[in-house]
C-alpha angles and dihedrals in degrees: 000000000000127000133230123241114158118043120185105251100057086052107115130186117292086011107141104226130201111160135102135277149177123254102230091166129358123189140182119218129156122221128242082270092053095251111152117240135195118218114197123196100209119206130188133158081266106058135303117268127192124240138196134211110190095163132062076353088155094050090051093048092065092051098073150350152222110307093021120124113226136181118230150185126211150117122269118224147163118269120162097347086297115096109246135192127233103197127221103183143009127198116161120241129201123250084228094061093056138049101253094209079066081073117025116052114258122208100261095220119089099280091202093052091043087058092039086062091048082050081052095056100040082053084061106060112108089194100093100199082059097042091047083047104048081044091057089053103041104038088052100099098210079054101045092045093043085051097044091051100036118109116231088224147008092220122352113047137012092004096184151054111311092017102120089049090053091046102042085054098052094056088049098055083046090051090049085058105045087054096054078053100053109029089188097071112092094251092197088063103035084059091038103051087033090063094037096036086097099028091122094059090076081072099029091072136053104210108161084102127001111010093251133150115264122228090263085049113061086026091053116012125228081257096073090022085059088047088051096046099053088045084063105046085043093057095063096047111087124240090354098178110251098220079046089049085040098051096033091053085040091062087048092053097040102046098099086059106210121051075233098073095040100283122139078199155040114216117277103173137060097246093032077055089051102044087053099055092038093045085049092047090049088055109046098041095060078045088062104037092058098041088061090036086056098043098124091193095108085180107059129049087229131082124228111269116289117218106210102045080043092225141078110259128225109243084191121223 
């Protein structure tokens, strides 16, 4: 297996650079002249860095592909205040001859003692039809290893291995919380639709390779994945009680809050309502964390605007 010397973000202007990477994009263009130009996407673990092919661009194109690691050679310079790579050379290099956490970003916490602590909170529920079907999720191996590796998003939050654990458990310690505040809120629930709310993502995404969406995925959504998959687990579970199955299945459907933003449904429940609000916190603010963390303008205490909050945000001093 090789090993990885060089990552993105420690490429500085005029750096050589001869190491692989992941194709995150790859796109054809041709000049004013007419001369054909390759333009590569690069991922790493580190950051993602653009790069550019102006000669025998139509040769190399046929060499990979999106989602291909390749090993190149090239010179790192300055365009538009972003480091940019003007590549050399191109040869394609197979995902089993490399550590694929070398190109693709990890959660940074302790995966096995995040899902231990999920372990912890479904050992808590008193109500024993949540507890047997939170058991029949989480002590299936395919499931818990699925869980442990999915990404929580493609492009807004918790963009990375490990992401969808970290965040299902921060919106469960959050949930805990918000129950020891309000006494009235069902807390069995509240845990057990906080650590099921995003089930359905272990099978939204495809992440062996690029973090996408699979076919089920963009055809279904992890919303109604997540509905079909409860109903089975709940079938084979005997005298699950049916108001338990129907608010259960509502929080699921509800989460995302708006039929604007995916839901079937708007909350209709206390703890659908609060699901929906906690689940919405947890995301934005790692949005907005990285996006800080990420702000390349060394110079401002401001980032650059951000689409999707629709305003610049303050990096503090």
């Amino acid at each position: 297996m090789k090993t990885k010397e060089i990552y993105l973000k420690d490429i500085k202007q005029g750096d050589k650079v001869a190491d692989s990477f992941l194709v995150a994009e790859k796109n054809m263009a041709f000049s004013q002249k007419g001369s054909p130009y390759l333009t590569v996407r690069l991922k790493d673990k580190s950051g993602e860095i653009e790069g550019k092919v102006w000669d025998n661009a139509v040769e190399f194109d046929r060499l990979f592909k999106k989602g291909d690691i390749i090993f190149i050679e090239g010179k790192a310079a300055s365009y538009k205040n972003s480091i940019q790579i003007s590549i050399i050379n191109i040869k394609k290099t197979a995902w089993e001859e490399v550590e694929s956490t070398d190109y693709l970003p990890v959660v940074k916490a302790d995966v096995n003692a995040l899902f231990n602590e999920i372990l912890g909170f479904i050992g808590k529920i008193q109500n024993k039809h949540l507890q047997e079907l939170l058991n029949a999720f989480f002590q299936d191996e395919k499931t818990a290893d699925l869980f442990k590796r999915a990404p929580a998003a493609k492009g807004f939050h918790h963009i990375y291995l490990g992401g969808l654990l970290e965040h299902t458990l921060s919106v469960v310690r959050l949930l805990e919380k918000v129950a020891e505040h309000y006494p009235n809120l069902n807390k069995d629930m509240l845990i057990a639709g906080g650590i099921l709310h995003d089930i359905g993502k272990i099978y939204e995404f495809s992440y062996d390779q690029l973090i996408d969406y699979s076919d089920e995925g963009r055809l279904v959504g992890h919303i109604v994945m997540g509905v079909e998959m409860i109903n089975k687990k709940m079938a084979d579970i005997p005298d699950f009680p049916a108001q338990l199955s129907l608010e259960l299945r509502h929080l699921l459907l509800s989460h995302h809050g708006e039929f604007e933003f995916g839901s079937p449904k708007r909350p209709k429940t206390m703890e659908a309502l609060v699901v929906h609000y906690i689940d919405d916190l947890d995301a934005k603010l790692n949005a907005f964390e990285t996006f800080v963390a990420d702000s390349t303008n060394a110079d401002s205490d401001w980032t650059a605007y951000n689409r999707f909050f629709e305003r610049f945000l303050y990096k503090g001093r």
